[in-house]
C-alpha positions as CSV (number, residue, x, y, z in Angstrom):
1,X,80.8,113.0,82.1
2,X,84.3,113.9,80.9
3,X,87.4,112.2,81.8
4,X,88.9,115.7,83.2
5,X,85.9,115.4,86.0
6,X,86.5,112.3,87.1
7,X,89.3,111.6,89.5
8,X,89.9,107.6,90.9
9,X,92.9,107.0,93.2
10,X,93.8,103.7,94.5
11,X,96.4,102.7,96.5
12,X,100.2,103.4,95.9
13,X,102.3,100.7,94.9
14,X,104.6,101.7,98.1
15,X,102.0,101.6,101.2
16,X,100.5,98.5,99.3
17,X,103.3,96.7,99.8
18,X,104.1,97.7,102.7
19,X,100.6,96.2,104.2
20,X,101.7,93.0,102.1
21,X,105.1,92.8,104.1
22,X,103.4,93.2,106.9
23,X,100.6,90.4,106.4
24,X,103.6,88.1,105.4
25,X,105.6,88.4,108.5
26,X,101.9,87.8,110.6
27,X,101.5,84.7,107.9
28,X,105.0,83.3,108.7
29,X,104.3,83.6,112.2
30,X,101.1,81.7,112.0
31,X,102.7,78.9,110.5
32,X,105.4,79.1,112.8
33,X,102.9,79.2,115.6
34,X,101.2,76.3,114.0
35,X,104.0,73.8,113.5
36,X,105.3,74.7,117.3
37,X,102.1,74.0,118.9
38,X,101.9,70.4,117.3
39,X,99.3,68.3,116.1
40,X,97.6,68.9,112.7
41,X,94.3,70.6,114.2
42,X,97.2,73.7,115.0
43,X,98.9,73.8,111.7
44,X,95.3,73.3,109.9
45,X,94.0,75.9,112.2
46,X,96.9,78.4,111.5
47,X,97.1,77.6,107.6
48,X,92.9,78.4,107.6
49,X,94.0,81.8,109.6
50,X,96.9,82.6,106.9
51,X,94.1,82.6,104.3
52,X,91.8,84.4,105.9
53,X,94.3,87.4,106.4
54,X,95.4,87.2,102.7
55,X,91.8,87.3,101.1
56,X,91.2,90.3,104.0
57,X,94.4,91.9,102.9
58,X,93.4,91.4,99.2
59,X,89.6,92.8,99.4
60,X,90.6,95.7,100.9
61,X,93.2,96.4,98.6
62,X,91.5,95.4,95.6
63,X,88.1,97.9,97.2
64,X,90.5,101.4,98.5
65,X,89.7,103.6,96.6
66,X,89.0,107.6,96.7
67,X,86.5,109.1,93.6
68,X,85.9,112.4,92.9
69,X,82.8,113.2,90.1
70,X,81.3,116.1,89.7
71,X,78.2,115.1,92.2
72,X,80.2,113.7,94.8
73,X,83.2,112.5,96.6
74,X,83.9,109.3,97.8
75,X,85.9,107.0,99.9
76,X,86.2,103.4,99.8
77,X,87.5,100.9,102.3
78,X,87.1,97.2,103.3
79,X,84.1,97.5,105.7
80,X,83.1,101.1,104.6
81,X,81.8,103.4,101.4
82,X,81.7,106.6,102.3
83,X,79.5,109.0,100.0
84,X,79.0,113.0,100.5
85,X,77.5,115.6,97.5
86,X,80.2,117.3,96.0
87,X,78.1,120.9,96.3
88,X,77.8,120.7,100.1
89,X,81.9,120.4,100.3
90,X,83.9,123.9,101.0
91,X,87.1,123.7,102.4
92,X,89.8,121.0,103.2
93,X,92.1,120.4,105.9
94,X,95.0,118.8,105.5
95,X,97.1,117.2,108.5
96,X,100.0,115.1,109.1
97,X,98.8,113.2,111.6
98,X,101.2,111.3,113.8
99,X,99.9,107.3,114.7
100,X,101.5,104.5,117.0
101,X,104.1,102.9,114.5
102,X,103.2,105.6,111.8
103,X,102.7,108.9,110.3
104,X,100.0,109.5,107.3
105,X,98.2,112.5,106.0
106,X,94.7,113.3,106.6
107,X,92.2,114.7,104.4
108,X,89.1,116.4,105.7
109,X,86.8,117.6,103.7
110,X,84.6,120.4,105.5
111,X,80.9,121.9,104.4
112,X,80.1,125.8,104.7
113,X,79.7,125.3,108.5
114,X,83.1,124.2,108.9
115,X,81.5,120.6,109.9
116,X,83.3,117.3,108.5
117,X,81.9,116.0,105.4
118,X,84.5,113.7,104.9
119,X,87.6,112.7,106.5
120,X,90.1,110.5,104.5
121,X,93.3,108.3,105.9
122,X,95.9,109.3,103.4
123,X,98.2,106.3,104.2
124,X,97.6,104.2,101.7
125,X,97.8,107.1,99.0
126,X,100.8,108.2,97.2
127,X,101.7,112.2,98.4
128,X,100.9,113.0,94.5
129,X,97.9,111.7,94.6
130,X,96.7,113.1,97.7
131,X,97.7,116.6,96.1
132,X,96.0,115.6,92.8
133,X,92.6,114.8,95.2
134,X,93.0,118.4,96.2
135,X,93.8,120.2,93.3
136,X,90.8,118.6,91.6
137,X,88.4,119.5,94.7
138,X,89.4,123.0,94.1
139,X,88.7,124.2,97.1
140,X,90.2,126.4,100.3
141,X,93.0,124.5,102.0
142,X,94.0,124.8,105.3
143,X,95.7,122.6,108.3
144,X,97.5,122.6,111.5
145,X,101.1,123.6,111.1
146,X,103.1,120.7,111.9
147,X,102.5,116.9,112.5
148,X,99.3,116.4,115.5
149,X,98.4,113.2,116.7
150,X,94.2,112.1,116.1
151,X,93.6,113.0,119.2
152,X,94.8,116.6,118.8
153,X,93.2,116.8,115.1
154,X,89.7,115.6,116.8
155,X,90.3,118.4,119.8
156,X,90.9,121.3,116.8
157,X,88.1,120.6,114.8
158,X,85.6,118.1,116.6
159,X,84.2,116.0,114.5
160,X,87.0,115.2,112.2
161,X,88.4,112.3,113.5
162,X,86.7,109.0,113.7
163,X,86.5,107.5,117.0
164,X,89.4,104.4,115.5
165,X,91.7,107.7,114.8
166,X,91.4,109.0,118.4
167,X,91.6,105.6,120.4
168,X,94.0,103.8,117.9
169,X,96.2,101.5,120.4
170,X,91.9,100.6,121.9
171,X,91.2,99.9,118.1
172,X,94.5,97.7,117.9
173,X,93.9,95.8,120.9
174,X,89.9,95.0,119.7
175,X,91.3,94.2,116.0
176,X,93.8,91.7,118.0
177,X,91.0,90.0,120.4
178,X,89.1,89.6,117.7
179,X,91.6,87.6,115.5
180,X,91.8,86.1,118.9
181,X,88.4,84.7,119.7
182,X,88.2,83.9,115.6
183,X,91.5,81.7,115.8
184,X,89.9,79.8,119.0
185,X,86.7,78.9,117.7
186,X,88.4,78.0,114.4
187,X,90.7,75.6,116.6
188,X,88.1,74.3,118.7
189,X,86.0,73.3,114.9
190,X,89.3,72.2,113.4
191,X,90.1,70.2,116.6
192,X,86.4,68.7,116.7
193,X,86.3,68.1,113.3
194,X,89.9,66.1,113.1
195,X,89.7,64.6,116.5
């Protein structure tokens, strides 16, 4: 396989460290958190925390990535790898789609049937490389003509939004009970284990 038909993007150097600013300001919050509450089971409880959101953070910037070969295309994210042939793919849509706190191009990738092989969260992506990705794919481009939320996007074409792009604030809220119930049961092992 030549170079010329093989594509890798990884994250920007801008969106990544924007997600790093962000994890910093949650980290210094922790701590904060930590120190407030008293006691060392909080501050070892919050410190534990801190880590496990910068070793998240890192994985999944260290595993992003989109590849294009010549048998497929692919999409690559912390808890997912996405994988579709390259010959089944026929058209693309391209969407600025509008989320809580943020607006990010989409990428759909569509088979003959106008069916979603692929869909791709740009936001992480610089603009160029999201236009490299679909000059390389080659294919028929098309999109809605102004910024839609996900839940527009998913009633236009059904089946190209993930259910986490059309319930975003629901996704937030489960992402957020779930750092919840992990930062209890850390503090109740933490408090056990240093009582």
């Amino acid at each position: 396989m030549s170079e010329a038909d093989l594509l890798v993007l990884r994250p920007a150097a801008g969106p990544r460290r924007q997600v790093l600013t962000i994890a910093g300001v949650i980290a210094v919050v922790l701590v904060v958190a930590g120190v407030l509450a008293g006691g060392r089971p909080a501050l070892i409880t919050c410190i534990s925390l801190v880590l496990l959101l910068a070793a998240t953070i890192a994985v999944y910037l260290w595993r992003s990535r989109i590849v294009v070969t010549p048998a497929e295309i692919s999409a690559r994210g912390l808890t997912f790898h996405r994988r579709r042939d390259r010959a089944l793919a026929a058209s693309v849509i391209r969407a600025t789609v509008v989320q809580p706190g943020a607006v990010s191009e989409t990428i759909v990738v569509l088979d003959a049937g106008e069916h979603a092989l692929l869909s791709i969260n740009g936001a992480l992506y610089a603009p160029a490389d999201l236009d490299r990705f679909v000059d390389h794919l080659g294919l028929p481009t098309g999109g809605p003509g102004g910024p839609v939320t996900s839940a527009q996007l998913a009633r236009e074409r059904p089946g190209t939004v993930g259910w986490t792009g059309r319930h975003p604030v629901a996704f937030t809220l489960l992402c957020a009970l779930g750092f919840a119930i992990a930062a209890v049961i850390l503090g109740t092992v933490v408090a056990a284990l240093t009582g």
